[in-house]
C-alpha positions in Angstrom: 54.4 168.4 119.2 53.2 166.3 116.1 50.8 163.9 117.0 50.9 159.9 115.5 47.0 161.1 112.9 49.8 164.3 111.8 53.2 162.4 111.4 51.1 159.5 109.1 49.3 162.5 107.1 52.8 163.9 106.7 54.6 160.8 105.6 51.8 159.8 103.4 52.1 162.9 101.6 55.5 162.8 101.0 55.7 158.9 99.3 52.8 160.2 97.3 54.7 163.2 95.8 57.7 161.3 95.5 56.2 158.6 93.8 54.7 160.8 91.2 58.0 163.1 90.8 59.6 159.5 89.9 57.0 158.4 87.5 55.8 155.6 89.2 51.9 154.4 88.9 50.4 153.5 93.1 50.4 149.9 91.1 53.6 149.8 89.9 55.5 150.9 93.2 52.9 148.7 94.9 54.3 145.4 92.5 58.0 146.8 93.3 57.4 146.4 96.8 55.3 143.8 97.4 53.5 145.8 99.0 49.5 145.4 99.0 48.0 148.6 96.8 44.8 148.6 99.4 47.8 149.4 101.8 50.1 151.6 100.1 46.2 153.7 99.3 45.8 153.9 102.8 49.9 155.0 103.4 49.6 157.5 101.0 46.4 158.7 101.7 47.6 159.2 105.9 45.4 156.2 107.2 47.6 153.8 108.1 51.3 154.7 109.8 53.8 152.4 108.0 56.4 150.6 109.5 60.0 150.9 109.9 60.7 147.8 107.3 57.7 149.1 105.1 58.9 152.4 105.2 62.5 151.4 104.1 61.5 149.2 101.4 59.4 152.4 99.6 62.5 154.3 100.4 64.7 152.0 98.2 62.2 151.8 95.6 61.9 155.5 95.7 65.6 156.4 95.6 65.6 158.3 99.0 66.9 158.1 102.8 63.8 157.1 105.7 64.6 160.3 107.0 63.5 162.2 104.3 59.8 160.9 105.3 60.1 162.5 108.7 61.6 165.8 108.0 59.1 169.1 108.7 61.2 171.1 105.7 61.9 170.2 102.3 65.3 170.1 101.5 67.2 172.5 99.0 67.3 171.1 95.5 71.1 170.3 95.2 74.3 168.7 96.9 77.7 169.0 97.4 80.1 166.4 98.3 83.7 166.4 99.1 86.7 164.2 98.6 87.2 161.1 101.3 83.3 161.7 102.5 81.8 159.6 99.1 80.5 156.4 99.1 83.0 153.5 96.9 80.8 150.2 95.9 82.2 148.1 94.0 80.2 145.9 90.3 80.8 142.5 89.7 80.7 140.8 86.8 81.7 136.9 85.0 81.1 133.4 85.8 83.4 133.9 88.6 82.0 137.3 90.3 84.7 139.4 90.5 85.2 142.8 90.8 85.2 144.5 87.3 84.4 148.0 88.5 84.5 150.8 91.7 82.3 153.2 91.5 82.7 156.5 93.5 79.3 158.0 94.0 79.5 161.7 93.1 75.7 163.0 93.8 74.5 160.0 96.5 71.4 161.5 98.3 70.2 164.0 95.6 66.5 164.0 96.0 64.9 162.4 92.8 67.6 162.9 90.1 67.7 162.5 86.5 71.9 161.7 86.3 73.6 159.6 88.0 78.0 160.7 88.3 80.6 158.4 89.1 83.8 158.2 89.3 84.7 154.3 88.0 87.8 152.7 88.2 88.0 150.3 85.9 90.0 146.8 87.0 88.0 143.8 85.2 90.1 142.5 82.4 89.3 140.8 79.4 86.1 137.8 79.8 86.0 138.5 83.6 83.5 141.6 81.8 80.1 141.1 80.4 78.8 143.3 78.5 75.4 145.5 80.1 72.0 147.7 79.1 70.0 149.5 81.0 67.5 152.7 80.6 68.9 156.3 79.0 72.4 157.3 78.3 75.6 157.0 79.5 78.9 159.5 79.0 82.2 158.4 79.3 85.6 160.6 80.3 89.0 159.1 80.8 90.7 160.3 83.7 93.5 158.0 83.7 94.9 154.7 82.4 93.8 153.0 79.0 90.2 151.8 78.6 88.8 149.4 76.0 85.5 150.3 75.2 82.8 148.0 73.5 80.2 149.4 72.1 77.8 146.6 70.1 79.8 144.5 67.5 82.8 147.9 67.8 85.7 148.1 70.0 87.7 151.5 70.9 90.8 152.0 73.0 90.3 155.5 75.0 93.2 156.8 77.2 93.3 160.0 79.2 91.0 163.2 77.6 89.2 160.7 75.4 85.2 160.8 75.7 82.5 158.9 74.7 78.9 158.7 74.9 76.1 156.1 74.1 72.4 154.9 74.3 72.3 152.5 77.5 70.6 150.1 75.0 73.8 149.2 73.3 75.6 146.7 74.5 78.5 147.3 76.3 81.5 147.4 79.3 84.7 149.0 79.9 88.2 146.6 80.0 91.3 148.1 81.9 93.8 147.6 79.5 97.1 148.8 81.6 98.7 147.2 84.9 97.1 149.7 86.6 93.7 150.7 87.3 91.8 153.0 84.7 89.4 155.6 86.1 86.7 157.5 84.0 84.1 160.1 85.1 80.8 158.1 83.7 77.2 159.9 84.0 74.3 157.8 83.6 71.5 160.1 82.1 67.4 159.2 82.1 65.9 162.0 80.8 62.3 162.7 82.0 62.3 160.5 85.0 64.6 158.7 87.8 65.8 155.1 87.5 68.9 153.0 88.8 71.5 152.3 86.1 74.5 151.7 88.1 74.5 147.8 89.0 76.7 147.7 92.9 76.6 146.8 96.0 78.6 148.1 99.3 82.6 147.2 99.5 83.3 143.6 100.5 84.0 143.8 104.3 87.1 144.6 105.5 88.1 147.2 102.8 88.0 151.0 103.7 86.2 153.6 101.6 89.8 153.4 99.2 89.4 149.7 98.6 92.8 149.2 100.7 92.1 146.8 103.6 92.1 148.6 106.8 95.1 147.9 109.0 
């Protein structure tokens, strides 16, 4: 049986390697967590057994499950997900905070990726939509439904097979332009390291993992 000197060697190891995989200086994941660097040195380095709490917050920062820092095997590199089983979330957006996108999470618990696969239905109409940046690229596929696309200062109206793609530095957001929900396969890309584009958080509560309340 592992003993507590093993478990914190272990552990220690693992937010080191997966620190470095995701380009992060001991400093900079230090600042992102608050977390002292005298103590993340002596996490990483097996001296000190973190916390549950500590533990999860260099989790989040590090894109990755608590679990994965008490496993004896490495994982395989890939995953496969299935229909009904993926996470929904939902992105706000206006003065008023409504709902201007769901995002279906495609690749959720891929150890450090570089792309990021959604499935977005697009609901936010008109000035209830601000315009976004963030790191990389993004792609763009209509799946259904009419989509008007800002790009910068230009405006496009995709419908089903149309495609775009763009630098995340350009300004821009997605308006559903029909009485019915659009959806479009979107794929954030940050080539050479792992960062979250995708701005969410978990369903309101109440609504099941197809946005319908539950009866």
């Amino acid at each position: 049986m592992e003993n507590k000197d093993d478990l914190a060697r272990r552990i220690g190891s693992k937010v080191k390697e997966l620190r470095k995989e995701s380009g992060l200086t001991q400093k900079r994941l230090a600042e992102a967590t608050g977390l002292s660097p005298g103590l993340l040195s002596r996490i990483e380095n097996g001296l000190t057994m973190p916390s549950i709490p500590t533990l999860q917050t260099i989790s989040n920062n590090l894109n990755t499950e608590v679990g994965y820092f008490f496993k004896e095997h490495e994982e395989e590199g890939y995953i496969v997900t299935h229909p009904g089983a993926r996470r929904v979330v939902v992105s706000k957006s206006g003065p008023h905070d409504k709902i201007a996108y769901k995002l279906e999470l495609l690749a959720e618990g891929m150890k450090n990726p570089f792309m990021e696969p959604a499935i977005v239905t697009h609901v936010g109409k008109g000035k209830e939509v601000e315009a976004r940046i963030h790191d990389g690229q993004e792609f763009m596929y209509v799946l259904e439904g009419r989509i008007k696309l800002k790009l910068g200062s230009e405006e496009f109206i995709l419908k089903k097979g149309n495609a775009a793609y763009w630098n995340g530095t350009v300004p821009h957001k997605g308006i559903n332009m029909g009485t019915k929900p659009a959806r479009a396969l979107h794929v954030h890309l940050i080539p050479g390291r792992w960062t979250g584009t995708f701005q969410y958080s978990d369903l309101p509560a109440g609504k099941s993992k197809s946005g319908r309340k539950k009866k």
